[in-house]
Every structure is written in C-alpha cells, then in structure tokens.
N, C-alpha and C positions, 0 to 999 in steps of 0.2 A: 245438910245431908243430901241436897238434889243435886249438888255439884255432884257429889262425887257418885250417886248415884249415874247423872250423865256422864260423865266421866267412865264411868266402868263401861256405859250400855257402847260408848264410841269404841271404846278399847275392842270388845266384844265384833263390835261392827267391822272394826279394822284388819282383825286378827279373820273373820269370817271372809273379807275380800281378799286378803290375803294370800286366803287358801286357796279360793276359786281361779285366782290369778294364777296362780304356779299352775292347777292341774291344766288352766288351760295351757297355757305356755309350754306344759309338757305333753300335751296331746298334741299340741301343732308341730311340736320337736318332733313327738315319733309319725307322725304324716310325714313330713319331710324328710324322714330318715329313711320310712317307706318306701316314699319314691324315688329315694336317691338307690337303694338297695335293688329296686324295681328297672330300674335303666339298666345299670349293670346285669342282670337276669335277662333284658330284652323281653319282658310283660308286654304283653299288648297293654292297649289301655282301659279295657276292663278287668283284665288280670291286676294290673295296676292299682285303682281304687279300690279292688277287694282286697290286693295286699296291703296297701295304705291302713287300713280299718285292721287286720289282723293286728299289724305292728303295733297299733294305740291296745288292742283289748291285750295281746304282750304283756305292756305294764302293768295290766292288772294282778298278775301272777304272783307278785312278791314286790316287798317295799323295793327302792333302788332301780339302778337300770340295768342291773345282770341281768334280770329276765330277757331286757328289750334287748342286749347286747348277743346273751345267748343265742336267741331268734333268727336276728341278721344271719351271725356266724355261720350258723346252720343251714340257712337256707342257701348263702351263698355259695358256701362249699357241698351242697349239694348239688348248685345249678353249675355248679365248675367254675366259679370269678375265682380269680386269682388274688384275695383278700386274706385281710390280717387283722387277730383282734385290735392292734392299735390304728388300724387304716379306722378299723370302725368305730372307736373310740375321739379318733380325730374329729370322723363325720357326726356324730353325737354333740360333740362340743359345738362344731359348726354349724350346725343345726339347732341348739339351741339359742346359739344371737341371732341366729335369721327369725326363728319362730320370736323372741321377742322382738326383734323391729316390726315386723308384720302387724302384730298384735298392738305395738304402741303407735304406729302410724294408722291404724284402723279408729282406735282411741279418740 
C-alpha cells in the first residue's frame, strides 16, 4: 500500500512542477514578446520594463494566448508599426523556445 501511496504522492509532485514550469516559461515568453513589441514602439527603457510586466499580467485575462496576442495587436497599431496578427503570432512561437532555452540553461 506505501508504494502506491508514494507513487501517487510523485505523481502529484510531477504534475505540480509541471505546472509551475509552463507558467514560468510562459511568463518569460510574454517578457520577451514585450520587449520585442517594445523596440518596435521605440519605448525608452523604463517604458520598456513597464511594458514587459503589462504583457505577462495580459495573460492573466483568459485562458490561451488571444489575450496576449490581442494586446500586441493593439498596442502596435496604435503606436503605428506596421504589423500583422501572423508577424505576431510568429514572434510568440519564437519566443517561446527562447524563453525555454533561457530557462533550461539557467537550470
């Protein structure tokens, strides 16, 4: 019975880092999406890491990354870049293997 007790409690443990791992991987995604949005816009660099931080609390909005994707869109065609939901769709993708090499070479 302790096996499988241990057993479930690893299981538990795995599925619980699991989770932690993505959100961070996805918080360092939308940092970097951030500041890749942020160049584009010409932010200084306190504009910059306040925008960084905006883009991560974004995702808070709703499961998925329409929120975060919404955002960009927005913001850029507000500041006038000449962008496209699939430009930003690209940088999303790209962004997310950067955010995990980061994270696994920190590791």
């Amino acid at each position: 019975m302790t096996d499988f007790k241990d057993r479930e409690r690893a299981e538990e443990a795995k599925f619980a880092l699991d989770g932690e791992n993505a959100f961070r991987v996805a918080a360092r995604r939308n940092r970097l999406l951030g500041e890749w949005a942020a160049g584009l816009m010409k932010l200084t660099p306190e504009e910059t890491e306040a925008y960084k931080k905006a883009v991560v609390q974004a995702d808070f909005e709703e499961a998925g990354d329409e929120d975060v994707i919404r955002k960009l869109l927005g913001d850029l065609t507000q500041a006038g870049c000449d962008t496209d939901e699939a430009t930003v769709r690209a940088q999303l993708e790209a962004k997310l293997i950067e955010a995990k090499r980061q994270l696994m070479s920190e590791s």
